[in-house]
C-alpha positions in Angstrom: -23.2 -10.5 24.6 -23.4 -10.2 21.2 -22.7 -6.0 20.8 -19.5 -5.2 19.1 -18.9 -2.0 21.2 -18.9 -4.8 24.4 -16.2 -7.0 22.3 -14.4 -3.9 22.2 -14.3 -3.2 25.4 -13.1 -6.5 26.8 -10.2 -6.5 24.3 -9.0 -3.6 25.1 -9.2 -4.3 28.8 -7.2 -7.2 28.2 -4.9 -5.9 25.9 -3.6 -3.6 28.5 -3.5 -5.8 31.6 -1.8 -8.5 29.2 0.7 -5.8 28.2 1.6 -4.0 31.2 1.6 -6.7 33.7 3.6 -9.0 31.3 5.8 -6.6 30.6 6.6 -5.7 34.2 6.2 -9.3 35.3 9.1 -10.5 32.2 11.7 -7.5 33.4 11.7 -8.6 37.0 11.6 -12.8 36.7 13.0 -13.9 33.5 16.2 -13.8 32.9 17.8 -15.2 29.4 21.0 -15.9 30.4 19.7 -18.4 33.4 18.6 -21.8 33.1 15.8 -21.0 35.5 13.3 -18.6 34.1 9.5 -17.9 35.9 6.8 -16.2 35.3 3.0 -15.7 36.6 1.1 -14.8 34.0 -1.9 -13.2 34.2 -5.1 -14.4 32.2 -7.6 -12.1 31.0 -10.0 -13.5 27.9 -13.5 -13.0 26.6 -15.9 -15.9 25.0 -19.2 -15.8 23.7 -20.2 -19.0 25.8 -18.0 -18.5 28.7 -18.4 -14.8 29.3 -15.3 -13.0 31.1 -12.6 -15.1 32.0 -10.1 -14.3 34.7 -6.9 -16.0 36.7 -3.3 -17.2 36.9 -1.1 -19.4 34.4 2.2 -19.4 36.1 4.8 -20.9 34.1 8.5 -22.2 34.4 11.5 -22.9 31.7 14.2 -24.8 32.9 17.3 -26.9 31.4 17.1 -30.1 33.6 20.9 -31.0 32.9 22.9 -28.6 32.3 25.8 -30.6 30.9 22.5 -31.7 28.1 23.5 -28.6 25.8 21.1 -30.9 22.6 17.7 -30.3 24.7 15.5 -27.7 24.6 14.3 -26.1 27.9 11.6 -27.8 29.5 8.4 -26.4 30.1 5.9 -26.1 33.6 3.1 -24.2 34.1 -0.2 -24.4 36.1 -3.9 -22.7 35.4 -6.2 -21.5 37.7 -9.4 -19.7 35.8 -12.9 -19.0 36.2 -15.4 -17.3 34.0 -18.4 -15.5 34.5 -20.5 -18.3 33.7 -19.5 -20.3 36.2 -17.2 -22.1 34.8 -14.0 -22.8 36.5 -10.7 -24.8 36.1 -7.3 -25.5 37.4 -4.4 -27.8 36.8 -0.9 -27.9 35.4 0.9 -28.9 32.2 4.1 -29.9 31.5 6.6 -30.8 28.4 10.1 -32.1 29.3 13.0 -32.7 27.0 15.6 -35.3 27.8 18.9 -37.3 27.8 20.1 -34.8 24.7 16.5 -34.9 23.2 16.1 -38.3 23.1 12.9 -38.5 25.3 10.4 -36.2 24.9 7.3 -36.5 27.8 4.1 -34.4 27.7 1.8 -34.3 31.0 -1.6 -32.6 32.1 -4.3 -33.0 34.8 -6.8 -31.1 34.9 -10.3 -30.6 36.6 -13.4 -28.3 36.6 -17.0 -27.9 35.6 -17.5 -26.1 31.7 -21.2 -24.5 31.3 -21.5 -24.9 27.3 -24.6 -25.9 24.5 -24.9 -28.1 21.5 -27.3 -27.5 18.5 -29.6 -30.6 18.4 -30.7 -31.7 14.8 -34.6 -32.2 15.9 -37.5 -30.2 14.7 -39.1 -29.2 18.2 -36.1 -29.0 20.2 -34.5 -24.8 20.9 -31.7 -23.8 18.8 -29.6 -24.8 21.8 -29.7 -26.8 25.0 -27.3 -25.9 27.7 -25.2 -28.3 29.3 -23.0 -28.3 32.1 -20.0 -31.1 32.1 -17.8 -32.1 35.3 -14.3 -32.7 34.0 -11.4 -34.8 35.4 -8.8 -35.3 33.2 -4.8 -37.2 32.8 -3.0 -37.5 30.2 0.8 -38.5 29.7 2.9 -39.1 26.7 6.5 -40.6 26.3 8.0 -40.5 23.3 12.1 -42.1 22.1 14.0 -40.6 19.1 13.8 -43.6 17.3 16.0 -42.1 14.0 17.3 -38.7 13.0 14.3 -36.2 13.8 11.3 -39.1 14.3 9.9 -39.4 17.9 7.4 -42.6 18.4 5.9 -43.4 22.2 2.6 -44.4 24.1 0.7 -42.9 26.0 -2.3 -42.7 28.4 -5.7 -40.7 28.7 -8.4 -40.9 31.8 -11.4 -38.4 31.6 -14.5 -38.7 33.6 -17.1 -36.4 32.9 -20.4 -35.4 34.7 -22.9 -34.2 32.3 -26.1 -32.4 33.3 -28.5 -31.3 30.6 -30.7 -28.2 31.0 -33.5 -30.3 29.7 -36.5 -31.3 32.0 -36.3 -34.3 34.3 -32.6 -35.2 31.8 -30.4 -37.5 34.5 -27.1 -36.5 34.7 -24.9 -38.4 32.4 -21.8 -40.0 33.8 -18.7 -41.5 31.5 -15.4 -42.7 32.3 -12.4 -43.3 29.8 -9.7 -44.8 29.9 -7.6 -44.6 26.3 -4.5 -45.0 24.6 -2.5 -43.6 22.7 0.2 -44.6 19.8 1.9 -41.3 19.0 4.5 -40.7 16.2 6.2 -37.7 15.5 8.6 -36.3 12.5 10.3 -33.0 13.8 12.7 -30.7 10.9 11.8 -27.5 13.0 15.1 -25.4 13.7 13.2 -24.4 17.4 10.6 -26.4 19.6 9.0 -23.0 20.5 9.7 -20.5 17.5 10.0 -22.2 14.8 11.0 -20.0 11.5 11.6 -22.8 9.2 11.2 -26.9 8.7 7.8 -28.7 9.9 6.7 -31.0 12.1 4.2 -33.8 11.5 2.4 -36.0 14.1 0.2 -39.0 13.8 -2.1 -40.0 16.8 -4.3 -43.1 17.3 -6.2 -42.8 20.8 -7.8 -46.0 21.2 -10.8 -47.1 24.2 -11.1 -50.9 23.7 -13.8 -52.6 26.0 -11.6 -54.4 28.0 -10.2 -51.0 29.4 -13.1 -51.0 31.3 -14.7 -48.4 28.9 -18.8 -49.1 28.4 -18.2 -48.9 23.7 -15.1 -49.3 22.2 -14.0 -46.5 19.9 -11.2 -44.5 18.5 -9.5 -41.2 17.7 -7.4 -40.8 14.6 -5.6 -37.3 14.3 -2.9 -36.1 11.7 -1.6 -32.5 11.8 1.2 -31.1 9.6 2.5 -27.7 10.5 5.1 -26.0 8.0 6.9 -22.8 8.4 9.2 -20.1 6.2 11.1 -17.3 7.2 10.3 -14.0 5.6 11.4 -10.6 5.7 15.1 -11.6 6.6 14.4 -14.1 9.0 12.4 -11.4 10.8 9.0 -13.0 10.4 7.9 -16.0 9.6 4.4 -17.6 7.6 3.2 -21.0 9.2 0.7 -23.3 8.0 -1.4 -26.0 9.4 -3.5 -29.2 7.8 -5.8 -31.0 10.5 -7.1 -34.5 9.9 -9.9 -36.0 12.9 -11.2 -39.1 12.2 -13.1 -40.3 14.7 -14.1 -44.3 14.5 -16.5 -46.7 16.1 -19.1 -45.6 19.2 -17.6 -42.1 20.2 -19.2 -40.7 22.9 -20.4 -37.5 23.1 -18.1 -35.5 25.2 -15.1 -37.2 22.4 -16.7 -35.1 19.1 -14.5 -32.9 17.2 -15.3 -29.3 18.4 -14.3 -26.9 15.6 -13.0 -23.5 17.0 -9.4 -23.1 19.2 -6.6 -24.5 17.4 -8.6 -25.5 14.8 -10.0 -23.2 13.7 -10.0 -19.9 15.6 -13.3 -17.9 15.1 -15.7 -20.5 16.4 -16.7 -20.4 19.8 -20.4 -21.6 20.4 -19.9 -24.9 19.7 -22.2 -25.4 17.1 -20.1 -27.1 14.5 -19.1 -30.6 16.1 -19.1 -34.0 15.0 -17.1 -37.2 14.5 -14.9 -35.8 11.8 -13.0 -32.5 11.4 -10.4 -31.2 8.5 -9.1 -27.7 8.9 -6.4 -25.7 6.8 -5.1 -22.5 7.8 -2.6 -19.8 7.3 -0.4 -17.2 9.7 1.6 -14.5 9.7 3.7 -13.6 12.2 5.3 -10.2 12.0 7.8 -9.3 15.0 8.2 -5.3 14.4 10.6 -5.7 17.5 12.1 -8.2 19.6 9.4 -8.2 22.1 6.0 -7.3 20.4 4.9 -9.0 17.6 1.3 -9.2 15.6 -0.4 -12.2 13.5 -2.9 -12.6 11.1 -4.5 -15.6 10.0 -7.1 -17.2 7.7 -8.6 -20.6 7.6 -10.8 -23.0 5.9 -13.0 -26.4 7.8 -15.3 -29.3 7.6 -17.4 -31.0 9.8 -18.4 -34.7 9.0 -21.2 -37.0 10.8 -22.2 -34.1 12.6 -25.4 -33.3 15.0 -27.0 -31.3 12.6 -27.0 -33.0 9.7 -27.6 -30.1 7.0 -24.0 -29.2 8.0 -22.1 -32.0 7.0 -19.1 -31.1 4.5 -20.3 -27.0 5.1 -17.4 -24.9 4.3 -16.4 -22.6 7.0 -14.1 -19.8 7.1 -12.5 -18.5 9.3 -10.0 -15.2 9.0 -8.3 -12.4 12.3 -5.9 -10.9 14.0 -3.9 -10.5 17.5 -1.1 -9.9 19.3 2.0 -11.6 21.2 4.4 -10.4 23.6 7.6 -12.1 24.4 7.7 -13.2 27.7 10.4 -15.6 27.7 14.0 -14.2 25.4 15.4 -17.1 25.5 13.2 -19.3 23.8 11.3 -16.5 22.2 7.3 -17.9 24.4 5.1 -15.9 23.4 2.2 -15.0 25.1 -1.1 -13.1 23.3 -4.7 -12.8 22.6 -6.0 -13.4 19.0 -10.1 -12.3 17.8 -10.8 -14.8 14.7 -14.4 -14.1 12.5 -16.0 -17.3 11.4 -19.9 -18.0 9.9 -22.4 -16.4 12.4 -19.7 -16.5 14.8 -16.8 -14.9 16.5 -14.1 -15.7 19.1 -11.2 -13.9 21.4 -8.3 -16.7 22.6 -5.8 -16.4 25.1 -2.3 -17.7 23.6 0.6 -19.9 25.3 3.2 -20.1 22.7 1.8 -20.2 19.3 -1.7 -21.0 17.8 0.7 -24.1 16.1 
């Protein structure tokens, strides 16, 4: 797993399913001048824990009203996956834009079964322990415009999770959450889906009182602020991201911080994860032509109140590459794979839209 001619390989397997099939797939279903575009998207990825991943993300973009000319085109899609590990997945996603952008409403389910490890912090315990986690997951946000470009809402989480550890006689572990969610949102971007300029800051406070039914009370503080810049006459465009998680009273396992994805690409064994995470990084996106574009990107993270507690406040870096190809004109949804280098660690990610 860990051979570099092997990570070759795989990314330039998917590179070339991504590109052909997307290609053919966007010429044939999507049309830009319709208010009805589709697309199955094929999913092809690589991940040091997972293994090979294969399967299906269809997706739709739609206007719901077409007398609404203020709203961006909503957003549909489903997943269907399964790696070579054994871990599978499937569900849908949804954001929709209404009454001339004055609601905004984001929704997921999802279920599966993720094979994965953690790094325990005890002197006669492996380097890793396997673990293999049952997932059933809902979440739905609503947010109003409340005054020129700031969104606030609620919102609602439910995750059960089945955890079996690859440790002798270990009983499974079973949780169930039900959470908040007090969501607030300050939007200058000039596009929902490519931005080139303005920013967008959100603040998030996921809370699992007691009398929710949940065993501990805890919560979930994030803060993100995402800032882009044109460059190269509006061609391209440099983004940047800052990442607050704060995590607050009994969190339970399965609710740690996890650095790698969206913050930070790079990291993919799960090894850095704990009850707080701060992340910086930098993109940029270069579009040579109107459909194929390229990104690079460098980061910097922190872990706090972590499992292994040597690593608490540990600077890790993170810097890479990928692709994107445009699969929907009209709102210029990208789709891509991006390989990210990080401390004794490295990563390929499949892309909906951008990284942030």
């Amino acid at each position: 797993m860990k051979k570099y001619i092997s990570l070759l390989a795989v990314l330039l397997v998917s590179c070339h399913l991504s590109h052909s099939q997307l290609m053919g797939a966007a010429g044939s279903r999507s049309d830009s001048t319709k208010n009805f575009s589709f697309l199955p998207i094929p999913y092809v990825n690589y991940d040091r824990s997972l293994g090979f991943s294969y399967g299906l993300i269809p997706m739709a973009m739609y206007t719901i009203n077409k007398k609404d000319t203020i709203s961006p085109q909503s957003l549909t899609g489903g997943i269907i996956l399964r790696t070579s590990n054994e871990t599978w997945m499937g569900g849908f996603f949804g954001k929709f834009y209404l009454k001339e952008d004055t609601y905004r409403v984001t929704a997921a389910a999802v279920t599966g079964n993720v094979n994965f490890q953690f790094y325990p912090d005890l002197p006669s315990a492996p380097e890793s322990i396997d673990y293999s986690t049952g997932l059933d997951y809902l979440s739905v946000d609503i947010q109003r415009k409340v005054a020129p470009s700031m969104y606030a809402g609620l919102g609602y989480v439910f995750t059960h999770f089945a955890t079996a550890y690859d440790v002798e006689n270990a009983p499974t572990a079973y949780t169930t959450l039900h959470g908040g969610k007090l969501i607030w949102s300050y939007d200058k971007r000039d596009d929902v889906y490519y931005p080139r300029a303005g920013y967008l800051t959100n603040f998030n406070y996921n809370f699992y009182p007691d009398f929710f039914g949940n065993e501990t009370s805890s919560n979930k503080i994030t803060i993100d602020h995402n800032q882009y810049f044109s460059a190269r006459q509006n061609k391209d465009i440099i983004a940047a991201r800052l990442f607050l998680g704060i995590g607050i009273g009994d969190l339970d396992f399965n609710q740690q911080f996890i650095l790698g994805g969206k913050d930070l690409r790079g990291y993919s064994q799960g090894e850095y994860r704990g009850e707080q995470l701060y992340a910086l990084q930098g993109e940029y996106r270069w579009n040579p032509t109107e459909r194929f574009g390229l990104v690079g990107f460098a980061g910097m993270a922190m872990v706090h109140n972590k499992n292994i507690s040597a690593d608490n406040g540990k600077l890790l870096p993170s810097v890479g590459g990928g692709f994107r190809i445009n699969v929907f004109p009209k709102n210029h949804m990208n789709v891509g794979l991006d390989a990210g280098v990080g401390i004794d660690d490295w990563s390929i990610s499949f892309q909906i839209g951008e990284t942030f």
